[in-house]
PAGU-939476 format. One line per field, with one value per residue (C-alpha): residue number from 0; residue in three letters; x negated, y negated, z negated. Coordinates in steps of 0.1 Angstrom, whole numbers. Example, Ala and Ser with C-alpha at 12.3 -4.5 7.8 and 13.67 -1.06 7.14 Angstrom:
<nodes>
filum: 0;1
nuse: ALA;SER
px: -123;-137
py: 45;11
pz: -78;-71
</nodes>
This chain:
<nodes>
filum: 0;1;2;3;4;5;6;7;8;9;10;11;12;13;14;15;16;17;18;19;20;21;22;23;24;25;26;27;28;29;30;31;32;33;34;35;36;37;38;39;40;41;42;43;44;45;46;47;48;49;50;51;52;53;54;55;56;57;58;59;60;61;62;63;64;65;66;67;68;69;70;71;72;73;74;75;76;77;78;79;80;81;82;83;84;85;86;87;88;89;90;91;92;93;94;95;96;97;98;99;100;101;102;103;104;105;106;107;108;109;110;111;112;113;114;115;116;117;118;119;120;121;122;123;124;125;126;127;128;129;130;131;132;133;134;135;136;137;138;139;140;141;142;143;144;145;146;147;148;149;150;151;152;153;154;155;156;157;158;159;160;161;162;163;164;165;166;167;168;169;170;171;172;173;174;175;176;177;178;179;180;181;182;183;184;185;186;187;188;189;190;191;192;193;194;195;196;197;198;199;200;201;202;203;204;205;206;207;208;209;210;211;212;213;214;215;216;217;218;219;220;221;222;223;224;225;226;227;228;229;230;231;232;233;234;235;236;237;238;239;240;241;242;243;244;245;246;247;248;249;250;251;252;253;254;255;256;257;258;259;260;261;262;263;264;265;266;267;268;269;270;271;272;273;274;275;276;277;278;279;280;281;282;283;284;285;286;287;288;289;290;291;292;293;294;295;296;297;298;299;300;301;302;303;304;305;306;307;308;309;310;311;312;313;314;315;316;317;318;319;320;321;322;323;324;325;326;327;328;329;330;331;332;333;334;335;336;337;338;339;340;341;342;343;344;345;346;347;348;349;350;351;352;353;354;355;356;357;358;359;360;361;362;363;364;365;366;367;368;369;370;371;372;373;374;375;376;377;378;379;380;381;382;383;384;385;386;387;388;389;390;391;392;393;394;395;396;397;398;399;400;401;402;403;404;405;406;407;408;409;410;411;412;413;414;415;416;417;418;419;420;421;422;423;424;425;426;427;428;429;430;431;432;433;434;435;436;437;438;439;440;441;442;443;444;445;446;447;448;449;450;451;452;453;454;455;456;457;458;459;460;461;462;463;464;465;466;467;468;469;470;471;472;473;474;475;476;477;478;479;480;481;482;483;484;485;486;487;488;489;490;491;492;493;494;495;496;497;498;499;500;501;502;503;504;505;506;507;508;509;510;511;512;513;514;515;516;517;518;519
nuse: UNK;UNK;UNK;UNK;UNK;UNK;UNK;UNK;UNK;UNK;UNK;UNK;UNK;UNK;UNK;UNK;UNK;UNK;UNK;UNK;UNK;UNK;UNK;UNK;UNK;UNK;UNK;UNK;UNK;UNK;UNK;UNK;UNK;UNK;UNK;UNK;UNK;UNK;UNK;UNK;UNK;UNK;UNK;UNK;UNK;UNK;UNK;UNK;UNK;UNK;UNK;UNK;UNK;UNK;UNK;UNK;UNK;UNK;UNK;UNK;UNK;UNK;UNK;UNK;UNK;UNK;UNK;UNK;UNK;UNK;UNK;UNK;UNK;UNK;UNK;UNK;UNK;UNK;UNK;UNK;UNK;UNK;UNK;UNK;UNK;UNK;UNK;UNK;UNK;UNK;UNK;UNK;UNK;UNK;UNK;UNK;UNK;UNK;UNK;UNK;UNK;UNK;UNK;UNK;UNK;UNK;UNK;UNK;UNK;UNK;UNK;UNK;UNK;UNK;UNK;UNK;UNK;UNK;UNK;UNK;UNK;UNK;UNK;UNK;UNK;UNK;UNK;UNK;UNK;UNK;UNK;UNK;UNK;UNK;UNK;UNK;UNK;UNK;UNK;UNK;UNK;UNK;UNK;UNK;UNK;UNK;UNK;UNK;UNK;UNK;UNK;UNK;UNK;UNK;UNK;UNK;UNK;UNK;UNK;UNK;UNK;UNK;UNK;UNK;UNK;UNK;UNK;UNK;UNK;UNK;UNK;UNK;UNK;UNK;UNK;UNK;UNK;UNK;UNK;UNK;UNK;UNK;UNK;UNK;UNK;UNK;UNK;UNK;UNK;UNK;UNK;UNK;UNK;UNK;UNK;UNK;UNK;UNK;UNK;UNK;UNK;UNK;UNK;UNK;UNK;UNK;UNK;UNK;UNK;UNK;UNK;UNK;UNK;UNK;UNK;UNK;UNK;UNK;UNK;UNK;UNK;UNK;UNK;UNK;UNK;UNK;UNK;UNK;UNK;UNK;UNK;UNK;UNK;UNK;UNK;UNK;UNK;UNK;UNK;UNK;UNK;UNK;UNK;UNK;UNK;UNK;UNK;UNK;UNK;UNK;UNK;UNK;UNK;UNK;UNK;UNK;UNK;UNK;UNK;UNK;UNK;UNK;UNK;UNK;UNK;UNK;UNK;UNK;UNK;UNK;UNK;UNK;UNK;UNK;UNK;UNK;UNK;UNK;UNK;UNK;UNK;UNK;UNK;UNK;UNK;UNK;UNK;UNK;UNK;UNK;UNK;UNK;UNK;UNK;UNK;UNK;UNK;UNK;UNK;UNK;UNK;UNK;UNK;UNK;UNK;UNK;UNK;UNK;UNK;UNK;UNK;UNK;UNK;UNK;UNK;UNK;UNK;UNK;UNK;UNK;UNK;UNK;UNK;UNK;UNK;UNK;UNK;UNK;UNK;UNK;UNK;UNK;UNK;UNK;UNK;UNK;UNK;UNK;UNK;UNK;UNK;UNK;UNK;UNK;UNK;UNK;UNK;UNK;UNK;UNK;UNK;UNK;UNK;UNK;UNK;UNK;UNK;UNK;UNK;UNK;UNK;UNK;UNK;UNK;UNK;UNK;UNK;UNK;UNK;UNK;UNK;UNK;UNK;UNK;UNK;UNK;UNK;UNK;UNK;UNK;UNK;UNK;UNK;UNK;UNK;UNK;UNK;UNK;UNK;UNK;UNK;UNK;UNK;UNK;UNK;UNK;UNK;UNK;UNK;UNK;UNK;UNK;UNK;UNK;UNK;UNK;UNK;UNK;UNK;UNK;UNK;UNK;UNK;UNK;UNK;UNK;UNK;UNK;UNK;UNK;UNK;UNK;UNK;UNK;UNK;UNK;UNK;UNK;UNK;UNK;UNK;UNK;UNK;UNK;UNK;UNK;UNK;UNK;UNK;UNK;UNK;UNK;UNK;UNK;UNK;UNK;UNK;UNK;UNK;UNK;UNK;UNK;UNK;UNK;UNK;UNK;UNK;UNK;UNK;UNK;UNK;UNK;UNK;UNK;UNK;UNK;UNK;UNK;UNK;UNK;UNK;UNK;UNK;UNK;UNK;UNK;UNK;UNK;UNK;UNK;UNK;UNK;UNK;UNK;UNK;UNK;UNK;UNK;UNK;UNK;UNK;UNK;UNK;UNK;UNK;UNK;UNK;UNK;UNK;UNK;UNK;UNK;UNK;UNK;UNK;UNK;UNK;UNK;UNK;UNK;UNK;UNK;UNK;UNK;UNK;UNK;UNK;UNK;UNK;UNK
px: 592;609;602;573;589;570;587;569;540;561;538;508;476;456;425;403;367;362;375;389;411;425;439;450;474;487;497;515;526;516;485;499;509;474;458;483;480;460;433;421;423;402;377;378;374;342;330;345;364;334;316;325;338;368;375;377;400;422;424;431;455;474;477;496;518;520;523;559;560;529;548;580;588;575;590;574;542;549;518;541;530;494;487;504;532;556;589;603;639;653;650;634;612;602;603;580;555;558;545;515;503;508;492;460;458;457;436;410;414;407;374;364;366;384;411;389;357;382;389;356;339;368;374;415;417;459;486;491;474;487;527;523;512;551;562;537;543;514;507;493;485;464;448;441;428;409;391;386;366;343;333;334;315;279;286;306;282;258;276;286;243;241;270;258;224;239;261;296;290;319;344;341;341;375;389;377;391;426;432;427;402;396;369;360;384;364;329;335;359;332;331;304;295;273;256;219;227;248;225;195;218;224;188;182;200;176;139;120;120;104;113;124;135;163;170;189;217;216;232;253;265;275;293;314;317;331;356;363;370;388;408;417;427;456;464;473;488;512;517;502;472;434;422;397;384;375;358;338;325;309;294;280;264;244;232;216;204;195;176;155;146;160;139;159;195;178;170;204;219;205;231;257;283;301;332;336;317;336;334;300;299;314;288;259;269;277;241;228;248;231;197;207;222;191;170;188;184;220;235;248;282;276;258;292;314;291;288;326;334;309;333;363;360;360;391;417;401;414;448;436;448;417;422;408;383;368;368;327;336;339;367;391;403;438;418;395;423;439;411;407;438;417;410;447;454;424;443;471;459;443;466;488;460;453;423;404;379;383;345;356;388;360;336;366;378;347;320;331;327;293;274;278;315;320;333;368;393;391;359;344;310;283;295;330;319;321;286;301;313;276;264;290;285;244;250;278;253;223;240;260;231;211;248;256;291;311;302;268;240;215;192;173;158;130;156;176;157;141;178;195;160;169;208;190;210;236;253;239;233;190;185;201;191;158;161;176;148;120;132;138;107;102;93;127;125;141;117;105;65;31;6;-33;-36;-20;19;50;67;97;87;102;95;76;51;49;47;76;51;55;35;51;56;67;47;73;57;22;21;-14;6;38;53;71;49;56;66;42;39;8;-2;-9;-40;-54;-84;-114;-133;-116;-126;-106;-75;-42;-24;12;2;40;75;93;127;128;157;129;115;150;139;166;157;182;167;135;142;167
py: 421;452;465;493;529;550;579;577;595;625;655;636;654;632;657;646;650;612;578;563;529;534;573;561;529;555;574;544;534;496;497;477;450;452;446;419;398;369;372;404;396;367;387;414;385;376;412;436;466;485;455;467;431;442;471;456;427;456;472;433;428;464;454;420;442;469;441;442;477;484;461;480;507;543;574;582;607;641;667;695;680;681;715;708;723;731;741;703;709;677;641;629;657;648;606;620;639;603;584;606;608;567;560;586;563;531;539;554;521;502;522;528;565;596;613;646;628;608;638;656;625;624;659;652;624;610;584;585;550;537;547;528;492;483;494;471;441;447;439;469;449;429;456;470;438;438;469;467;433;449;476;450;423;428;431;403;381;398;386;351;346;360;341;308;310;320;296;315;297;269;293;318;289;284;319;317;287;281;319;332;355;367;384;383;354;363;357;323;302;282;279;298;267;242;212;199;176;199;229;206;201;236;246;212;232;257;235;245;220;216;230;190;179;211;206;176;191;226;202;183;221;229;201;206;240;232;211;231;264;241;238;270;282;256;267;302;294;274;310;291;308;302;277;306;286;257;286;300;267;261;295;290;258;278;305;270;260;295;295;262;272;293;287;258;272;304;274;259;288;284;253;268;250;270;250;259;296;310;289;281;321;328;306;317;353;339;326;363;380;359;364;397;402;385;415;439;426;421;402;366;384;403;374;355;382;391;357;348;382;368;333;355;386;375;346;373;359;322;341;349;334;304;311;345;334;309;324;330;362;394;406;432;462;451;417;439;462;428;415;447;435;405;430;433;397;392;415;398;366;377;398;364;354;358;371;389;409;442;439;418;435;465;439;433;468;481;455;472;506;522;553;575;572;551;519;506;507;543;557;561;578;576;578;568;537;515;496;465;469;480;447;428;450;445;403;400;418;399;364;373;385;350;325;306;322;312;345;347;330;338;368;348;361;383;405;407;423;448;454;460;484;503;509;519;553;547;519;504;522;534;519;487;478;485;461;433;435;433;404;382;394;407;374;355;320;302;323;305;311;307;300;304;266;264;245;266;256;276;292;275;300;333;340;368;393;381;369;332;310;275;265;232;228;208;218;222;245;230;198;215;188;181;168;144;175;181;213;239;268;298;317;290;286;297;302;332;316;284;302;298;331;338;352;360;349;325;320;286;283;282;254;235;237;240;246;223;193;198;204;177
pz: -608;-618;-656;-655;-663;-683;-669;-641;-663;-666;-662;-642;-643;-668;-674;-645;-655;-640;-644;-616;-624;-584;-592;-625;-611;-586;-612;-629;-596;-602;-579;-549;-579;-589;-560;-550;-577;-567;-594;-579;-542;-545;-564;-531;-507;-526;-531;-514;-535;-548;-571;-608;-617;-593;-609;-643;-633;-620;-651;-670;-643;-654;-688;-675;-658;-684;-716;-721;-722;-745;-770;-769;-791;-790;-802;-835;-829;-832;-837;-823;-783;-795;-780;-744;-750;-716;-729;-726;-723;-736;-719;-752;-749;-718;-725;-750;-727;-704;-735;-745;-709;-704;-737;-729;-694;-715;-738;-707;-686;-718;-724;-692;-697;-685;-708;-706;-721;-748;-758;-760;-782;-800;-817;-826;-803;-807;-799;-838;-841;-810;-815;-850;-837;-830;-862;-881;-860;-841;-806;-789;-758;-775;-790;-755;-746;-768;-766;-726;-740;-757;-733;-707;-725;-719;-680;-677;-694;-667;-639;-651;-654;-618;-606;-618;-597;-564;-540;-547;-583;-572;-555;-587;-614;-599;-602;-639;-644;-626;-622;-655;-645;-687;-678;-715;-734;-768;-755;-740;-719;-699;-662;-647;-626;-646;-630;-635;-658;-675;-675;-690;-718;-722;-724;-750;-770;-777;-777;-809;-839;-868;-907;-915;-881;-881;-919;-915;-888;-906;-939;-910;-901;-933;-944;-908;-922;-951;-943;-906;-933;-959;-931;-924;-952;-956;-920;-932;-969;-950;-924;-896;-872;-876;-851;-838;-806;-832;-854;-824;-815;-850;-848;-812;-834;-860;-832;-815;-848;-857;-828;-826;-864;-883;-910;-919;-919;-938;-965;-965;-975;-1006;-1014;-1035;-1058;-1079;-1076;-1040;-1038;-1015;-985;-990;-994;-958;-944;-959;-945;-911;-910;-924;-900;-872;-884;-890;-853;-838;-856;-842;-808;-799;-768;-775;-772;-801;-825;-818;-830;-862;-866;-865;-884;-913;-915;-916;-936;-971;-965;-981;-1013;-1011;-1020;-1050;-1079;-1086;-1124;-1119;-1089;-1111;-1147;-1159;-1177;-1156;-1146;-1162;-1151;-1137;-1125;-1099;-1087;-1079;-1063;-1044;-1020;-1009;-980;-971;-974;-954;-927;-930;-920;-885;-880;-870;-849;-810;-800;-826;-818;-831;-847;-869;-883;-888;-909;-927;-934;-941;-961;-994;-982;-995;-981;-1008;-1008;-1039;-1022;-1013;-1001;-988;-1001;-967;-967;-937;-904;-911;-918;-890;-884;-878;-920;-926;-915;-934;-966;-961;-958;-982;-1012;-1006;-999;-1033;-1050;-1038;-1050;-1079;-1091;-1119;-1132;-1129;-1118;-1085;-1092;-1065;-1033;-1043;-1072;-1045;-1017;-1044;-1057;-1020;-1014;-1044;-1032;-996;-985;-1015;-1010;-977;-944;-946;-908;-909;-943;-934;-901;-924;-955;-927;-909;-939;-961;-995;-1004;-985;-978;-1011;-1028;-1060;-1067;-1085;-1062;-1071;-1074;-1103;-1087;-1081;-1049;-1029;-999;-964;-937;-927;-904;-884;-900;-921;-953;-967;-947;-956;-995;-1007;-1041;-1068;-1097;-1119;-1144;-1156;-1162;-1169;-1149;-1119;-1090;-1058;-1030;-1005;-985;-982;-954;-970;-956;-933;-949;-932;-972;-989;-1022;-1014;-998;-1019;-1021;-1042;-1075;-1088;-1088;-1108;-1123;-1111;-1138;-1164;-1150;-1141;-1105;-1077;-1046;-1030;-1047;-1027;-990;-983
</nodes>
């Protein structure tokens, strides 16, 4: 197959009001390699041209064709061609006009938008970003990728649900399968087809169990965490990649957890040693940032990526020096400006990995970013943060603010949610912090309190209307003495005089209570 020219974009009209994949591969003059290539002539057979799954294995199939050329070099951008200027005299004038149109048509078959409306919800819209990627050793196919994934995502999953109830189910669980369809490589590598057996299993998966019944596989979980990240991070201080399909699978393992009871992971958060912070750290954010992603109503897709971004953002850290990670005195001045380049280690360690959602580079990027424009790195404010680093910055606080450090001990859950409130608008984004303190309550679950009978007990899950409605009692405070556990339903009782209510937290530290020594 001949090398693609990106001459052949010299002067093309690329300001159509509309996106049409068909006029844009004309333009390129790949479209008969397109619609050759086997991937998308099966997918015609079965649908005909007009189903939209064709169109978008057209524009996957383009960037196959277009890869070696995307990670070539570009001339460096110039702002002089920002204003369509004719007078191209010179063949690298004109090789120059060839890249700015061919990188516009990328970037509109990756979005599924025209070049016209790029530019209109983009004031300043540019190739800067995109001439750059080569020069850092970036892949700018994969960035591509990438972005078509996540505007495709949400449809694809779509289709694969449809697909697996109607009788085409074999024929396309082969195109996925021995034909690389990629519909959406980040969002799962399962055939669409699934048998009886197989699809009983599936929906196992997500039967609700009880606070104790879940408890015991959310500690199973963790420990698999801990070693699966313990890992990892001897993967990449030797320069090797991140085993990210192993890394998916465990976080596909909370969201079933999560989702037969996530009262019981929300507990297990709780465990925190010190000695190894920060990978029990990444794992109590990757269970906020489903909990989190579940408030917000997202699409499995999206809990995935959130999910895996929560395991990942924070791993710049384990290049730290463990002298500095691990000293109980806070930090001095050159100390935090060193810490501060957790972030770029952090980049540098995906950036050697395939297949990283772009949402997660943004949780990394941004989750030290504050409203008000007095985070790092950048001192974004508002709307230039992305929300993808609102989330991590709203689940990295509260699961900080809730940890056992070397540093400092946990404020506990209840300090916590009144502290995060009180940043509201400042350092975390008003709407989504708002979303995330409803759905775990102001009194959290690892909350420790008084109740009305006289015991202190930590509070197991929520009801409704996200207020304690399990606590396991551990302690009397008429006998100043522990007692044997045994757990009580708030507001049940049918006598208001009986009913046991919450009359105030506790420092359970007081008492020498831990919380993880009562719900194993």
């Amino acid at each position: 197959m001949p090398a693609f020219n990106v001459e052949s974009c010299f002067g093309a009209d690329i300001n159509v009001g509309y996106f049409d994949i068909n006029e844009i591969l004309d333009i390129m003059e790949i479209k008969l390699k397109v619609l050759n290539s086997k991937r998308v002539k099966t997918l015609i057979g079965l649908h005909g041209r007009k189903e939209r799954v064709v169109s978008i294995a057209m524009r996957q199939v383009a960037f196959d064709i277009l890869s070696s050329t995307l990670d070539a070099s570009f001339l460096p951008y110039d702002p002089y061609y920002a204003n369509d200027h004719k007078l191209l005299n010179s063949r690298r004038e004109r090789l120059y006009d060839a890249e700015e149109r061919f990188l516009f048509l990328c970037m509109s078959i990756a979005t599924g938008r025209s070049v016209k409306s790029l530019k209109k919800l983009q004031p300043g819209f540019n190739t800067k970003e995109l001439r750059t990627k080569h020069t850092r050793k970036q892949s700018l196919f994969r960035y591509l990728r990438q972005e078509l994934n996540e505007h495709t995502r949400d449809y694809i999953l779509s289709y694969k649900a449809r697909m697996s109830n109607e009788t085409e189910a074999e024929n396309i669980s082969e195109v996925s399968a021995s034909e690389t369809l990629k519909l959406s490589a980040e969002v799962t590598r399962n055939d669409i087809k699934a048998s009886t057996a197989q699809q009983k299993h599936i929906e196992s998966k997500y039967i609700p169990t009880s606070f104790d019944g879940e408890t015991v596989t959310a500690f199973k979980l963790f420990k698999d965490g801990h070693l699966l990240l313990s890992a990892q991070v001897e993967l990449f201080k030797r320069g090797e990649q991140l085993e990210i399909l192993e890394l998916m699978k465990f976080c596909r393992r909370l969201i079933e957890s999560h989702t037969r009871n996530n009262f019981s992971l929300m507990a297990i958060r709780h465990i925190k040693d010190a000695s190894i912070y920060l990978e029990q750290h990444a794992m109590g954010m990757a269970v906020l940032g489903v909990h989190f992603a579940k408030a917000l109503k997202l699409s499995n897709a999206y809990i995935e990526v959130i999910c895996l971004g929560a395991l990942l953002f924070d791993l710049g850290r384990f290049r730290l020096p463990s002298a500095m990670m691990s000293k109980t005195t806070k930090m001095t001045s050159g100390e935090f400006d060193l810490f501060r380049k957790h972030i770029q280690f952090g980049e540098q360690i995906l950036q050697k990995c395939e297949g990283i959602p772009k949402a997660v580079y943004q949780m990394l990027y941004d989750h030290h970013e504050k409203m008000d424009g007095t985070g790092y790195p950048e001192g974004k404010q508002d709307k230039e943060i992305s929300v993808y680093g609102k989330i991590a910055a709203i689940v990295d606080a509260y699961d900080a603010m809730t940890s056992e450090q070397p540093h400092k001990p946990s404020m506990g859950p209840i300090k916590a949610w009144r502290k995060m409130r009180d940043e509201s608008g400042l350092a975390f984004d008003k709407e989504l912090l708002s979303v995330f303190l409803k759905h775990i309550g102001s009194v959290p679950v690892g909350s420790c309190v008084a109740l009305s009978n006289g015991r202190v007990g930590f509070v197991l899950t929520l009801n409704k209307a996200f207020q304690p409605s399990l606590v396991r009692q551990v302690y009397s405070l008429t006998n100043k003495s522990f007692i044997e556990p045994s757990d009580i339903e708030l507001n049940k009782s049918a006598n208001l005089r009986t009913e046991v209510v919450i009359e105030k937290e506790v420092d359970p530290q007081s008492l020498k209570l831990q919380f993880i020594d009562h719900i194993s």
